[in-house]
N, C-alpha and C positions, 0 to 999 in steps of 0.2 A: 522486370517485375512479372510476375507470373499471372495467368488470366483470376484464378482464385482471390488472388490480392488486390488488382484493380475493381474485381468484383466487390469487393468488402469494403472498402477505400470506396464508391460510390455508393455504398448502402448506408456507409456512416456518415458521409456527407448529407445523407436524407434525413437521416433521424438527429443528426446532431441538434443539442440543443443551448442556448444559451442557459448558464450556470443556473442562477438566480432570479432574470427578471418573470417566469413564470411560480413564480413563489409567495406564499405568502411570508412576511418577514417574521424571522422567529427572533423575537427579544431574546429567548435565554443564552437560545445559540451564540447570539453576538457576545452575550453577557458573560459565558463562558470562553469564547476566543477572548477575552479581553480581562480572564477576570485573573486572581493574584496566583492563584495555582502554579500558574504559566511560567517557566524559566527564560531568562535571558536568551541563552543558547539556542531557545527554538523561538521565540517572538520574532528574530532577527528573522528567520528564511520565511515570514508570512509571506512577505512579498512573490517569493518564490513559490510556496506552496499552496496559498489562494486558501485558508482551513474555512471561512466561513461558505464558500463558495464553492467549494469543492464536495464540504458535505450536504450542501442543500442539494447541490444535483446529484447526488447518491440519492435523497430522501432522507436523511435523518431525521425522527422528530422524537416528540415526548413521549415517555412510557415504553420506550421500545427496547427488547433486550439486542444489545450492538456486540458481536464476538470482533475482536481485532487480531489478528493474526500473526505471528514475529512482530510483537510493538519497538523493537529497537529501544531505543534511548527511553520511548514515551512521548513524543511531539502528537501523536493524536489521545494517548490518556487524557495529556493535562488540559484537553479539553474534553473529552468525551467521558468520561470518570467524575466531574464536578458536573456535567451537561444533565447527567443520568441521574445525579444524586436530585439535584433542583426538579427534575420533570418527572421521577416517579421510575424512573428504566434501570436497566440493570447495564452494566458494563463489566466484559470478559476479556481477559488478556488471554489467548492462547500461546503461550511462551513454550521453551524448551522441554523436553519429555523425561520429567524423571526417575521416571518407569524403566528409562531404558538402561541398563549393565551396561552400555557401551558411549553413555554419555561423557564426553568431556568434562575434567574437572573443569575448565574452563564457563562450561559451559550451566554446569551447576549454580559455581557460584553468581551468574551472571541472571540467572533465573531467582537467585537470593534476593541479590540484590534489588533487582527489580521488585518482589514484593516489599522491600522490606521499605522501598521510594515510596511506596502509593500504600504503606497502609494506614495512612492517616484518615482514619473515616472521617473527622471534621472536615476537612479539606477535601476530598473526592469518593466518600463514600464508601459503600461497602464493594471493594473491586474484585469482583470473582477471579478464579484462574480455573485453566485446563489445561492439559498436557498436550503438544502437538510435535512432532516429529516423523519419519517413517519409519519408523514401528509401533506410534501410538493406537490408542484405543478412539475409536469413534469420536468426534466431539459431542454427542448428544444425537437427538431424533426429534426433528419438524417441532423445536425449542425458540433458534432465533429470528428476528425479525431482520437481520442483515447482518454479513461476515465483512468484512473489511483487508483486503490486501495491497499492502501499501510497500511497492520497490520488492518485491519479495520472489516472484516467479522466475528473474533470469538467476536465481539461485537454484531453485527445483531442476532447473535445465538443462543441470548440470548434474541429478541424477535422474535422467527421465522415467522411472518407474514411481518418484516422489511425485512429480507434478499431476498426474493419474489419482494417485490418492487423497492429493489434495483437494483437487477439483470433486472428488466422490466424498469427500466430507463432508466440505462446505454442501453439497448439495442436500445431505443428509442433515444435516442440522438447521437447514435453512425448515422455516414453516412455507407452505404454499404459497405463491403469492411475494416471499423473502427476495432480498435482495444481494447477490453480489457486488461489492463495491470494489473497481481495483485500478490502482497508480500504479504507472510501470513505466519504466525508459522506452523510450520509441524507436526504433532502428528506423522505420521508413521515413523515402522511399526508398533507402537503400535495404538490401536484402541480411536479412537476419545474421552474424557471423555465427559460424557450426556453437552448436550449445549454448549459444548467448553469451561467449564468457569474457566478452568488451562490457556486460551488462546490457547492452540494446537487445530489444524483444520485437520480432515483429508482431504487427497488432493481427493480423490472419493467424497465426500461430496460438494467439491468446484466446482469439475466438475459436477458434478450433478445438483445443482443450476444454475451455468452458461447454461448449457446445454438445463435444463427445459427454461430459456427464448430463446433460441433457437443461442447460439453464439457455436462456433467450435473449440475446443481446437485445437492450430496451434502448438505449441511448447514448450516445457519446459526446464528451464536451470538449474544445478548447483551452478550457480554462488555466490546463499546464502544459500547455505548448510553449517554446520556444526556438521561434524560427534562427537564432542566433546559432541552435549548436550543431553544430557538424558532423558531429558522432565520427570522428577519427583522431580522438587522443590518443597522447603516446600510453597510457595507463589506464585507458578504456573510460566510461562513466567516470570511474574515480579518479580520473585528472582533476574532473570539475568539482567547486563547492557542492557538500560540504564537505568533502573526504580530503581535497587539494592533495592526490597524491603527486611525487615529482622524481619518485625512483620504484626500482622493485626490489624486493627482499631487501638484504643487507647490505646492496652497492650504494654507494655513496651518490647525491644528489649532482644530478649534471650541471655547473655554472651557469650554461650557457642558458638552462631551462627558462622557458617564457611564462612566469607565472602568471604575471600582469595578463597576458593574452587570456589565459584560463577562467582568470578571476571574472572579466569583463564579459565571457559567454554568461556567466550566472550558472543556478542548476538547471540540469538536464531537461531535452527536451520530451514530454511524457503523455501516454495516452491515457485518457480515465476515466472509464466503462461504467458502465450500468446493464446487467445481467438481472437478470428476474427468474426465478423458479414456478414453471409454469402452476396453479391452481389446479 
């Protein structure tokens, strides 16, 4: 491990902070982790992803506009979309750019679809959108109270002149004072693999980008750690729930594969920051 790394690795051990018990309790928040919005399919990995707990140690609270970043499926709308409706805030999905000529069909209609989930304003309100990709347009100027990235960055890593851009958005749209929020697979203490593309991210690596656009690591929590995983699946991160991959491409799934093994690490073990845009 490198001197930079154990450097950081003890600076985070200073500032780490327990999730929740410096909080004051937000009824809605719970009210919203719990409330009908919520599908089956993501209530099951709470356990794993900790939502109440995870965004009180980001800071979430009422009236705040929240931009989310690549939302995937929606495991943080179906709470942060009814959260914002109840408290007065706005909520932004930054999904796929369809600005761009060179966007996948794939990829279009997966941006459809996605609004087409959440545009029930009775149920989650009026859910904004914005384009984000690398070669989108700005997401806004000193607008949100906090970005949100969640599993997202050992993707950028993979074209490292994205992950530059992204980190100079977020910072641009963030208001003074705003907050980075980011869940990411954790490689340490083993060393980052080239690009990240087992998905493990070392967390120096993470802060270092945040860093370069100039935001301030405020805090790190715990709260998605999981000492069980080993980070040397045969199919990188996505061995593990929720992906349970057990082959690659189009070869056929090996008999002998250990799923039961995979299944009982649970998901990934993850780091997840708190960045502040300095006032």
């Amino acid at each position: 491990m490198s001197a930079r790394s154990l450097a950081l690795l003890s600076a985070l051990a200073v500032i780490a902070v327990a999730p929740a018990a410096q909080a004051a309790e937000d009824k809605a928040l719970k009210a919203a982790v719990a409330g009908p919005a919520r599908t089956e399919a993501n209530t099951v990995r709470d356990a794993a992803r900790h939502p109440y707990e995870t965004l009180t140690f980001w800071g979430v609270k009422p009236k705040q506009t929240i931009i989310e970043i690549s939302p995937g499926g929606g495991y943080w709308t179906e709470i942060l979309a009814p959260y914002a409706k109840a408290t007065g805030g706005t909520y932004i999905a930054s999904a796929a750019d369809l600005d761009n000529p060179k966007l996948s069909d794939g990829a279009r209609k997966g941006r459809q679809a996605f609004e087409a989930k959440y545009a029930d304003e009775a149920k989650f309100g009026k859910v904004g959108f914005v384009n984000f990709g690398a070669e989108s347009k700005p997401l806004g100027s000193a607008s949100a109270d906090m970005v949100i990235t969640a599993r997202n960055i050992h993707n950028w890593l993979w074209q490292p002149p994205m992950l530059d851009k992204a980190m100079a958005d977020f910072y641009a749209v963030l208001k003074p004072g705003g907050v980075l929020a980011v869940e990411e697979h954790r490689s340490d203490p083993r060393p980052q693999n080239a690009d990240a593309r087992d998905g493990y991210v070392s967390t120096a690596n993470v802060v270092a980008a945040a860093e370069k656009a100039g935001f301030k690591l405020a805090a790190s929590s715990e709260v998605n750690a999981n000492p069980k995983d080993t980070k040397d699946h045969p199919f990188g991160v996505w061995t593990l729930p929720p992906v349970r991959r057990n082959t690659q491409g189009d070869k056929p799934a090996d008999p002998a594969f250990d799923r039961a093994k995979y299944d009982a690490i649970g998901e990934s073990d993850r780091m997840t920051l708190r960045f502040v845009k300095p006032r």
